[in-house]
N, C-alpha and C positions, 0 to 999 in steps of 0.2 A: 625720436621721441623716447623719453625716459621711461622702464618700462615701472609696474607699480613694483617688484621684488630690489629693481635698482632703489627706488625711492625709499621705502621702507630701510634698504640698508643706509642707509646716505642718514636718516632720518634716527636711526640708531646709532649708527658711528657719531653725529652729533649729540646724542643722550650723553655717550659715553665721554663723550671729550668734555662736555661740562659739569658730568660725575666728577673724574678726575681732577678738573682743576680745583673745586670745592673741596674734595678730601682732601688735597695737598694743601689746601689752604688752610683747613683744621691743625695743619701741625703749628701755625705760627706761635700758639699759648700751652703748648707740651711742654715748651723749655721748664716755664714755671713750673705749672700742674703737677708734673712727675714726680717731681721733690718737694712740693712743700708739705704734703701730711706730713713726709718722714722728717722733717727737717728737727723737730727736737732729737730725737734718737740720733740722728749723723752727729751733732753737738756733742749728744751723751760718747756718743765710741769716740769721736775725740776729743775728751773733756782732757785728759793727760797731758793735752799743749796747752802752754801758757798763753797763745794769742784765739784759744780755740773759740770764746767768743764773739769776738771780730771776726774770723773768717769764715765761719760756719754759715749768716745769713747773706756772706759775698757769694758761696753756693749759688742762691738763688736766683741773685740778682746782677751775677755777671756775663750771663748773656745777653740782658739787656746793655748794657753798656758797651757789649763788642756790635753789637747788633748796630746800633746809631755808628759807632768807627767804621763798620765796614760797608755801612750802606753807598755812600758816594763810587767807591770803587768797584761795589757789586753793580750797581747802573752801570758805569762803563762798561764791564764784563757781557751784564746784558746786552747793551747794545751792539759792544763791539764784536761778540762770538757769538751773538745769537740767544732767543729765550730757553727755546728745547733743552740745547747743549750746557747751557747754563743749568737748568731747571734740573737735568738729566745728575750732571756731577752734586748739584751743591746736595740732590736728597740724598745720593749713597753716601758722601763722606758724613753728612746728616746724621743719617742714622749711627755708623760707622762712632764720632762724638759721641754721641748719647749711649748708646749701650755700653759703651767704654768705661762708663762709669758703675756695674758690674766687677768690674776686677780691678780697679784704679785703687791702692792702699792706703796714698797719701792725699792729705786733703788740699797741698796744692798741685797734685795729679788730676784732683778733682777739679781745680778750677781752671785748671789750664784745658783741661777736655770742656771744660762748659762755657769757657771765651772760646775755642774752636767752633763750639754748637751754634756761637750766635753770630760768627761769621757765615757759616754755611747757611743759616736759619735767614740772613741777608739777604742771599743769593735765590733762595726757593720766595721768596715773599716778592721780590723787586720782579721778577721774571712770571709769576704766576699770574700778578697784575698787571703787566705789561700782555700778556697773553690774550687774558679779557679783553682791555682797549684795543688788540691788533684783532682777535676774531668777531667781537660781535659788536654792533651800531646802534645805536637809538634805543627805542623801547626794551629790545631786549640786551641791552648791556648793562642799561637800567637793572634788569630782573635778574641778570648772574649776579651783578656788583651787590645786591642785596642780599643773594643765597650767599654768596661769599662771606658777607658778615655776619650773616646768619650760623653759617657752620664753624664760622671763628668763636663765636659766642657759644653755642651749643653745644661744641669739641672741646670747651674749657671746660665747662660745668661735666661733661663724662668723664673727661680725664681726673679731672679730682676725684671724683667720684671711684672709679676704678683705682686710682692710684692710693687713696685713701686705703682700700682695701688692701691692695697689694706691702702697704705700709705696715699693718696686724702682722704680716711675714716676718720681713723686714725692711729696711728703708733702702738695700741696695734692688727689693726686686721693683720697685716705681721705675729704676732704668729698665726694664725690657718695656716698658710701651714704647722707647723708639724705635721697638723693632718694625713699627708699622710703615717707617719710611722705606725698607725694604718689600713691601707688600705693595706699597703704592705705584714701586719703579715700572712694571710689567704696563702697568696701566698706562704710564706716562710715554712708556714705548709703543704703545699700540695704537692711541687715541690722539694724542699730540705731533702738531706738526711743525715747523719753523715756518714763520708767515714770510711772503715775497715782499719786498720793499721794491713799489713800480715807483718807474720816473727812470731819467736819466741818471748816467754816475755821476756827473757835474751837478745835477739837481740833489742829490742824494748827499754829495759834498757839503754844497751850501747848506740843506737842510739839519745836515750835523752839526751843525755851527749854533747854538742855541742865541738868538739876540736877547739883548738888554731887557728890551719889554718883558720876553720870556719867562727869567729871568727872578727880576721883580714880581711877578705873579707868580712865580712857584716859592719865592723868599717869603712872601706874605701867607702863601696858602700852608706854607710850612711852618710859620711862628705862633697861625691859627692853631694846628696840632699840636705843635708844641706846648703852648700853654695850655688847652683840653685834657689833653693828658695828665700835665701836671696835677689839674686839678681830677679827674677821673681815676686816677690808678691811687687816689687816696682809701676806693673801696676798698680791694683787696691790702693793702698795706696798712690801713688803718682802723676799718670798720669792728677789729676784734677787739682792740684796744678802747673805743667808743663803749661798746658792747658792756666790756667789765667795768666800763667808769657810770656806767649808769646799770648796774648791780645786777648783768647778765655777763657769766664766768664762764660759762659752757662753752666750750668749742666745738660742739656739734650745731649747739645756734649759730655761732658764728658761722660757718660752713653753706648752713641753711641761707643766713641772712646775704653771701656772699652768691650763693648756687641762684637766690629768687632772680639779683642783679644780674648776671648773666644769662638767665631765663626772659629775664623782658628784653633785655638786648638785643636778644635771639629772637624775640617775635617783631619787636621793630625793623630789623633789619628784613625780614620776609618782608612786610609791609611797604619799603623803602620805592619799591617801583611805584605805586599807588602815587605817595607823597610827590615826586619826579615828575608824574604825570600832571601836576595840579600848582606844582607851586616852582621858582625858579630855586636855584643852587642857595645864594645867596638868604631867601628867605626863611629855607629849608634850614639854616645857619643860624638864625635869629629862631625858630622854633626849636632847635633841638637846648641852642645855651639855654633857653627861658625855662625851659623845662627842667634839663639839668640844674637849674638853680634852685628853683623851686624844690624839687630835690632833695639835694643838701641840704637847703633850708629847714625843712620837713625831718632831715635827717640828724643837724644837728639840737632840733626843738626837742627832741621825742625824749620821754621818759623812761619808755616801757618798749617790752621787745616786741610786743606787735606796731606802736608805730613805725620803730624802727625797719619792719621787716615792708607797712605799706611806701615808705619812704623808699626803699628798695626796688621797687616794682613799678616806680615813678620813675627815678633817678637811673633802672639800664637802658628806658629807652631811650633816653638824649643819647648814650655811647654806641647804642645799636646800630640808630638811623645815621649817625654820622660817620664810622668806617666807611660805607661803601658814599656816601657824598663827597667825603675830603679825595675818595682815589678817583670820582670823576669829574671831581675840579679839575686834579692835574690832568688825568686821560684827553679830558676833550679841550684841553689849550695844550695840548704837546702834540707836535709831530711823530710820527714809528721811529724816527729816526733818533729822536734824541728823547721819548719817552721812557727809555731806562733809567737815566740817570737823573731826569726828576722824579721818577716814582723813588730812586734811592736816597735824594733828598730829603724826602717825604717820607722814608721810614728811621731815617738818620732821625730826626724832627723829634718822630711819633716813638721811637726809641727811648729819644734822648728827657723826652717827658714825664716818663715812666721812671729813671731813674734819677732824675728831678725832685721828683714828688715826694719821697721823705723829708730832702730840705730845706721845702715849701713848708710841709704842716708839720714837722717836731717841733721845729720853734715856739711857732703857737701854742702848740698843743704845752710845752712845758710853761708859758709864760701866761698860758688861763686853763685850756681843758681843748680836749680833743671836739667836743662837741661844738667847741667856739670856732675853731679850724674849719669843720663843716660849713659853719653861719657865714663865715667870711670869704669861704669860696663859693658858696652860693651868691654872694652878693657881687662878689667880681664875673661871674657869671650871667648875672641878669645884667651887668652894664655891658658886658659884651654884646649879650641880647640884642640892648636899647642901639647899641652903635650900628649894627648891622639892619635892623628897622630902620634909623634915618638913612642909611644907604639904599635901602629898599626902596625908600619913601622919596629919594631926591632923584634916584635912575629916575623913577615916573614921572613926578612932576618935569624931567628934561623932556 
């Protein structure tokens, strides 16, 4: 018989282990956050290069683009050495990246340290979601997969926040927030454990072997992301520029209007087990796009900064509730065995959407106005909606 001091610990070593994995999952929007307040100032100290305006906003934006390269081969890593072991190396060299920019002089020392970040940034993201789907089942993988997007959302909106500040200094001290991948490691050493893969090696074999079906469901659930994003990460990239075309200049609004959007994100995603409980993946899919649309819709009609700001607080929670949906489409049609390397698919995808999304809406936006970009991806958004309803609709009627 378990005594009640065993269970109690047992019941706390589990607290801690899903601490851990939520704070480690807060680092996946630091790569951003850290540098964008300073990001005019880094410009300014390199204005003296002639290509300094081109490279100065690839700063920001090149560790998304290492991030989707390296995702395929960070699943294999995961699967193939383990999550722990994975999870353990990619947060020291992590941080290691990130602070490095601290003493880095030149600005492509700079980007060369910030494509290393989004490699290793790969590695902690593929493995810490992998982690989830191998420890916890049913209702409650539900409710980590939602704190997880929760503290993804939550830990963007601080990080600006602090980093903004750290920015008033200067724009090198925004690199010591990676210091906190080295805060995190201790944890990861003591609460974390490498999960056992039961069955036979033969069985283990075959189950490595991802089939076709597979396959095609992870290719689908990935171009889902892919395009979401594209159209989602127009907030942050474009929402300031929206802002002063409809004769709000302030970049403290913009900030605001940016921080509201990852603030609903962050309550939807708490919410997300509720939703699970009530409605299938798929439907879940068809409510978050309708809503997203509606959204931007909202987002691109507005005139004035308050409706822009309630159009915001509409439009985070489509992106909220959908993180932790899109990771357990994949979790629960993948085996342990070869769930690495579709969840690396699946941030290859959700990466590669992100650094997409510029040359989705400039076009637009130079060929009418930014706020018509919004309308029209709101619009492509509700027919996602409608698509995914008749798939709702035709499952039943089978």
């Amino acid at each position: 018989m378990t005594s009640p001091n065993t269970s109690a610990g047992i019941q706390a070593r589990g607290r801690l282990r899903v601490l851990t994995i939520l704070l480690t999952s807060s680092l996946a929007f630091l790569a951003p956050s850290a540098i964008a307040p300073g990001l005019p100032a880094l410009q300014a100290d390199f204005a003296h290069l002639d290509n300094a305006a081109f490279l100065s906003p690839l700063v920001l934006t090149m560790p998304m683009l290492f991030i989707a390269l390296a995702g395929p081969f960070a699943g294999y890593a995961v699967d193939r050495y383990g999550r722990r072991n994975m999870l353990m190396a990619s947060t020291v060299l992590y941080g290691l990246a990130g602070v490095s920019g601290l003493v880095v002089d030149s600005i492509v020392g700079l980007l060369i340290s910030r494509a290393l970040l989004g490699v290793f940034l790969a590695g902690i993201m593929t493995s810490v979601t992998a982690l989830i789907g191998d420890y916890f089942v049913g209702e409650e993988r539900n409710r980590v997969a939602g704190l997880q997007g929760a503290f993804m959302s939550l830990g963007t909106l601080t990080f600006v926040v602090v980093a903004g500040m750290l920015a008033e200094i200067h724009w090198r001290v925004g690199f010591t927030l990676f210091a906190v991948a080295f805060l995190l490691l201790p944890l990861i050493c003591l609460s974390l454990y490498e999960p056992e893969r039961g069955g036979t090696v033969q069985a283990n074999a075959a189950e490595s072997r991802p089939t076709l079906r597979q396959w095609s469901t992870i290719g689908l659930i990935g171009a889902l992301s892919f395009v979401f994003m594209i159209m989602m990460f127009m907030i942050p990239s474009q929402m300031a520029f929206f802002l002063v075309e409809i004769g709000v200049d302030d970049p403290t609004r913009a900030g605001l209007a940016i921080g509201l959007w990852n603030l609903s994100a962050g309550l939807a995603s708490l919410s997300y087990s509720r939703f699970r409980a009530r409605l299938s993946p798929e439907s879940i899919f068809a409510l978050l796009l309708a809503v997203g649309g509606v959204g931007y819709l909202m987002t691109g009609f507005s005139t004035n900064f308050t409706a822009a700001m309630i159009a915001m607080g509409v439009g985070g929670f489509s992106v909220g509730a959908f993180l932790p949906n899109i990771n357990l489409a994949i979790i629960s049609r993948t085996s342990m065995n070869v769930r690495g390397r579709a969840l690396g698919a699946l941030t290859t995808s959700f990466f590669l959407g992100q650094f997409f999304s510029p040359i989705w809406a400039v076009p637009i936006a130079a060929a009418s106005s930014v706020g018509h970009a919004f309308v029209v991806s709101g619009y492509i958004l509700l027919a996602m909606s409608a698509g995914f309803l008749l798939f709702v609709g035709y499952r039943r009627l089978r």
